[in-house]
MIVEXRO-650332 format. One record per residue (C-alpha): x, y, z; residue in one letter. Coordinates in steps of 0.1 Angstrom, whole numbers, plus 5000, padded with zeros to 4 digits. Each point is the difference from the previous one (the first is absolute). Example, Ala and Ser with C-alpha at 12.3 -4.5 7.8 and 13.67 -1.06 7.14 Angstrom:
% residues 2
512349555078A/501450344993S/
//
This chain:
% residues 491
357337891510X/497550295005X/500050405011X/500150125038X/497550295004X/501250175032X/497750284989X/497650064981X/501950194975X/503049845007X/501449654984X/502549794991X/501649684988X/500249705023X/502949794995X/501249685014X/503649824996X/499149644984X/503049864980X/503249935017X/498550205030X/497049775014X/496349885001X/496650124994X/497549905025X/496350105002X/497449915031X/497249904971X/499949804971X/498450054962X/496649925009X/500450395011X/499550174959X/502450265018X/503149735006X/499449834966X/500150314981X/503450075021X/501149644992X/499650084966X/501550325001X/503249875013X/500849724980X/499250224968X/502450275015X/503149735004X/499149814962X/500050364983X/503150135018X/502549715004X/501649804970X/498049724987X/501449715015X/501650155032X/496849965023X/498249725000X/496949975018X/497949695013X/496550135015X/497649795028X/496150114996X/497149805014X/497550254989X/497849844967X/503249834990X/502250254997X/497850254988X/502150275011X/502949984974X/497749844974X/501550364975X/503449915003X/500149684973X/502749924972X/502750055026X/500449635011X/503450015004X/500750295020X/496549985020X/498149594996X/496450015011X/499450025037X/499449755021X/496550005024X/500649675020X/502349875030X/501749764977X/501050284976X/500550265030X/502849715015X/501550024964X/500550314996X/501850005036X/502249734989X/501350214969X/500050295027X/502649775020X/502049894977X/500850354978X/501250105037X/502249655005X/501750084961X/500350375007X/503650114988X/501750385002X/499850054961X/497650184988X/496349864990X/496149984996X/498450055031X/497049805010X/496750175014X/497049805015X/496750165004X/498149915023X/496150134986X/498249755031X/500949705016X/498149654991X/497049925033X/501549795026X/503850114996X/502149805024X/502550215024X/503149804985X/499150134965X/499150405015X/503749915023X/501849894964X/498550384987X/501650195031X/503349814992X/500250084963X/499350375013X/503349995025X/502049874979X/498750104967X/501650364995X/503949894997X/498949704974X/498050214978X/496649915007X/497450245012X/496249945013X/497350224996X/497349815024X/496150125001X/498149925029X/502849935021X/500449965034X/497649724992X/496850015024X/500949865036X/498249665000X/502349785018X/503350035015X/501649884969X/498150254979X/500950295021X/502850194986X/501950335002X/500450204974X/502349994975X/503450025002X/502050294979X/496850074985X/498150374997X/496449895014X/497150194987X/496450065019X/497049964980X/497950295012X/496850184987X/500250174975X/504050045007X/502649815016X/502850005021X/504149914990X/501949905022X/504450035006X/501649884970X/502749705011X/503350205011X/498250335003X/496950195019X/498050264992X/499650115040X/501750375006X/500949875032X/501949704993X/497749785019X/498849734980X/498049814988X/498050274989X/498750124967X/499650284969X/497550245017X/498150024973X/497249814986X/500849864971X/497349954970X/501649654977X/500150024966X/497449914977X/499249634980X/502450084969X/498150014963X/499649654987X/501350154967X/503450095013X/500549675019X/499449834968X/502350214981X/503049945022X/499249635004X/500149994958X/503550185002X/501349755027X/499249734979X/501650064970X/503449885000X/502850185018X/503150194982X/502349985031X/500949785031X/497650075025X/501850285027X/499850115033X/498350295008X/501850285006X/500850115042X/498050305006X/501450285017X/500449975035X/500450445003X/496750054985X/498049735028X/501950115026X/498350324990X/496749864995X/500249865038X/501050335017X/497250164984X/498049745016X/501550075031X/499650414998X/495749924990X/500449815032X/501450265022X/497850254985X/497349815005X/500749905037X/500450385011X/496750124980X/498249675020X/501450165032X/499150364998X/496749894990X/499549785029X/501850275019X/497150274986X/497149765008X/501149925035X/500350395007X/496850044980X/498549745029X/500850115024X/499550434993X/496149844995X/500349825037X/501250295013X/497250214981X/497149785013X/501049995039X/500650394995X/496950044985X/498749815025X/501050155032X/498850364981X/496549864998X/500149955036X/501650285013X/496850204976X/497749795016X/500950105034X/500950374994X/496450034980X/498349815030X/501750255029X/499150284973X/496149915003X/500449935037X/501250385004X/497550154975X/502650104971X/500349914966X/502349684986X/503550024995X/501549984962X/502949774999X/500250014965X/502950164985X/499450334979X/501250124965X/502950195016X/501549685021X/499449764975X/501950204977X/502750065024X/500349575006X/500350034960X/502750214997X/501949855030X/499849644986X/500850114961X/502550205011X/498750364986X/501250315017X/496650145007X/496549854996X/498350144970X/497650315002X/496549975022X/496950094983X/497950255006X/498450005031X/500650065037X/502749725016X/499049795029X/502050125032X/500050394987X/499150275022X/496050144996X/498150255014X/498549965037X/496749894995X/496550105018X/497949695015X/496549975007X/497549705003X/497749974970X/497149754994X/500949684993X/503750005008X/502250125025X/501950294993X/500750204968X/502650244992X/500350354989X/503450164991X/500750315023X/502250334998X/502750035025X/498750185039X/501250315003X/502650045030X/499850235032X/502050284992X/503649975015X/499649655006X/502249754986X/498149654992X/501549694994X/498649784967X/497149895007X/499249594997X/498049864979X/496849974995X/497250145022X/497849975027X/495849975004X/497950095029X/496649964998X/497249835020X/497349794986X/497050165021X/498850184971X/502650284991X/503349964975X/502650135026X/502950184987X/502449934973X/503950085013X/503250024983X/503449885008X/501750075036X/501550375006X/502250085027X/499850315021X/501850085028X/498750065033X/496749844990X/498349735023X/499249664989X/496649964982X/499349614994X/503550004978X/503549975001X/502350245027X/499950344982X/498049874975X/496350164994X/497849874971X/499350314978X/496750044990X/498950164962X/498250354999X/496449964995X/498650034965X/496450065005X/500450375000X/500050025036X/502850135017X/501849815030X/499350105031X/503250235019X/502549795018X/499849975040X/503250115019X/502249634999X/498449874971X/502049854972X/500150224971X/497149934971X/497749805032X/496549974994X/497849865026X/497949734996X/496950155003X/500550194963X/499849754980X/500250074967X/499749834963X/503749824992X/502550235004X/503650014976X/502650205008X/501150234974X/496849874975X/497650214982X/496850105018X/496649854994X/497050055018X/498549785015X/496449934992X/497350195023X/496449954990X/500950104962X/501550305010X/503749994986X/502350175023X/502750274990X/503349924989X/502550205011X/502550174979X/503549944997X/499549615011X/503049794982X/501049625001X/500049704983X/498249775024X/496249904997X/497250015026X/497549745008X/496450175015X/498449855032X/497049975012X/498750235027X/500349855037X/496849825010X/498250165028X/500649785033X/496749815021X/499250135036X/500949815025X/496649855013X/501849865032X/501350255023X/502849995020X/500149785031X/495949874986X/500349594999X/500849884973X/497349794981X/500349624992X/500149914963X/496349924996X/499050325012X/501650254981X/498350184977X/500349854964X/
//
């Protein structure tokens, strides 16, 4: 009766037990092109393939009069005109009746009614006689197949269930549905009712031509006795159903580990968005403390390295594949040099190592370094790291710990160390341009006159100049003289 398309490449015949077996019912009737074309189909199918004589068919069609097998003519006695009123609808029930009442155990023709649509206004005794000739109709040799049926639920009479021993098919768009054949099911799980899961596209409206040509054959006369049609093998639908129940259970488990993939699917994005989320806030307040404490904001972003490493975890690679060129996030660097520069608030230069007191051991230094200056007028001093010495008093620093300060680089030499200072001390008062440890000299600029570099000066580290120290006001208020009032100072 049509192919199932569980794919898109994929396809097959439908088949349906009809003879001997059971009923054909579907839930529209031939004013659908799709069920008339079926209609057709069928009753072409059981002409061409049973002896002439040993099917006779009586057909019900309200549509245009009976429009619907107006091809099939010449065949009078095996398939009369149909009928398209209640009086001829009740008659063809009465012959319906009374082929059951003289139905014997030898073999002969078998009666089919087809139902194409019901006449308007059908009473429920005549839509009750249908559902009768349906239950009993299988063991007497006569078969229904029954468009638009159940019947639309007008009344209570009207109202009916579907039919019984029958194969119902869904009218669907474009496809439909078939459902369990009678004695069998199509569900992989034994539950019933249930259906093929498959949609199912009908077959097409038959060529006019060939429903002519097999109407012209039936109505020649016959050679033989008409025969009963051969029993068809019971192995080879019992097949046919099992491979309707393996689709199904195929079917069922791909449906589950989908819906199984879209619920995880769900919620991994939940759990995405409330992580994502909470990061934004924890940023917000970590960058918010950051400006409160005069630093720069935090990166919570993840770098090339980690999301590589996530990469390899979750595909399962041994190691994450090969960084590019550049320096990694989290490596160690060179101890940097800061100073204040115009327009921002500190700026780094990259320094050599301090040298070390000799005979003293010093732990690693921490990182990063350390900035004194004042902001009367003069840039201060630029320090490195921490260095322990033993024995040495504490100068605004850690126990131990004394800040050491770089060589000057202005071609002046340090002044000597006092008795208990640390080693490489300069005082305050000799201030110099910026000063890197273990960096190449440059003069600093004196009234155009460059000074001299000294020789054998190594390093890798830069040097910013300074200005020169700007001379200091007298103080035009001695000691213990009264203090003026605002108005009368001096502008």
């Amino acid at each position: 009766m049509g192919q199932a398309h569980p794919l898109d490449d994929a396809r097959f015949p439908v088949v349906v037990p009809l003879l001997r077996a059971g009923h054909i019912a579907i839930d529209a009737d031939a004013r659908d092109s799709r069920v008339a074309g079926l209609l057709r189909s069928l009753v072409l199918r059981l002409l061409a393939s049973s002896p002439p004589g040993s099917v006779r068919i009586r057909a019900i069609d309200a549509v245009d009069s009976g429009s619907t097998f107006g091809w099939f003519a010449g065949i009078e006695s095996i398939m009369p005109t149909p009928v398209s009123d209640a009086e001829g609808l009740r008659a063809v029930l009465d012959e319906g009746e009374q082929w059951i009442a003289a139905r014997t155990d030898a073999p002969g023709p078998t009666l089919l009614i087809v139902i194409a649509s019901l006449p308007e206004l059908t009473e429920g005794r005549d839509l009750a006689r249908i559902a009768g000739l349906a239950h009993a109709g299988p063991a007497g040799r006569l078969h229904l197949i029954a468009a638009g049926w159940p019947p639309p639920p007008l009344t209570a009479e009207t109202t009916q269930a579907p039919l019984p021993h029958a194969t119902q098919i869904a009218i669907r768009n474009p496809h439909a549905w078939v459902g369990d054949p009678p004695g069998a099911t199509f569900s992989g799980t034994g539950v019933t009712p249930a259906r093929l899961n498959a949609p199912v596209y009908l077959d097409q409206d038959p060529p006019a031509d060939l429903v002519r040509r097999v109407c012209a054959q039936l109505s020649g006369p016959w050679g033989t006795p008409p025969a009963q049609a051969g029993e068809p093998s019971r192995t080879a639908w019992l097949n046919y159903v099992a491979a309707g129940q393996r689709l199904d259970a195929v079917r069922r488990e791909v449906i589950a580990v989908v819906a199984e993939h879209k619920a995880a699917l769900k919620a991994a994005r939940d759990d995405l968005s409330a992580i994502r989320a909470k990061l934004a806030h924890h940023q917000a307040y970590l960058t918010e403390i950051a400006r409160e404490a005069g630093g720069r904001a935090f990166d919570l972003l993840p770098s090339w390295q980690e999301t590589q490493t996530a990469a390899a975890v979750l595909t399962g690679a041994a190691r994450p594949a090969a960084q590019p060129a550049g320096r990694r996030r989290g490596a160690a660097q060179e101890p940097a040099t800061t100073w204040p520069q115009q327009g921002s608030r500190t700026a780094t230069l990259p320094v050599s190592a301090p040298p070390v007191a000799p005979g003293v051991t010093s732990p690693a230094p921490p990182t990063g370094n350390l900035y004194l200056g004042s902001t009367a007028g003069n840039t201060g001093a630029i320090m490195g790291p921490f260095q322990n010495y033993p024995g040495a008093p504490n100068y605004n620093g850690p126990t131990g710990a004394q800040p050491i300060y770089r060589p000057p680089v202005s071609g002046i030499p340090a002044r000597p160390q006092s008795p208990g200072q640390a080693p490489g001390y300069v005082p305050s008062h000799a201030k110099s341009p910026a000063q890197v440890s273990g960096g190449p000299v440059r003069p600093a600029a004196v009234s155009g006159v460059p000074a001299p570099v000294p020789t054998g000066a190594t390093g890798t580290g830069t040097a910013r100049p300074q200005s020169p120290q700007s001379p200091q006001r007298p103080n035009p208020y001695p000691e213990g003289s009264p203090m003026p009032s605002a108005w009368q100072r001096p502008a």
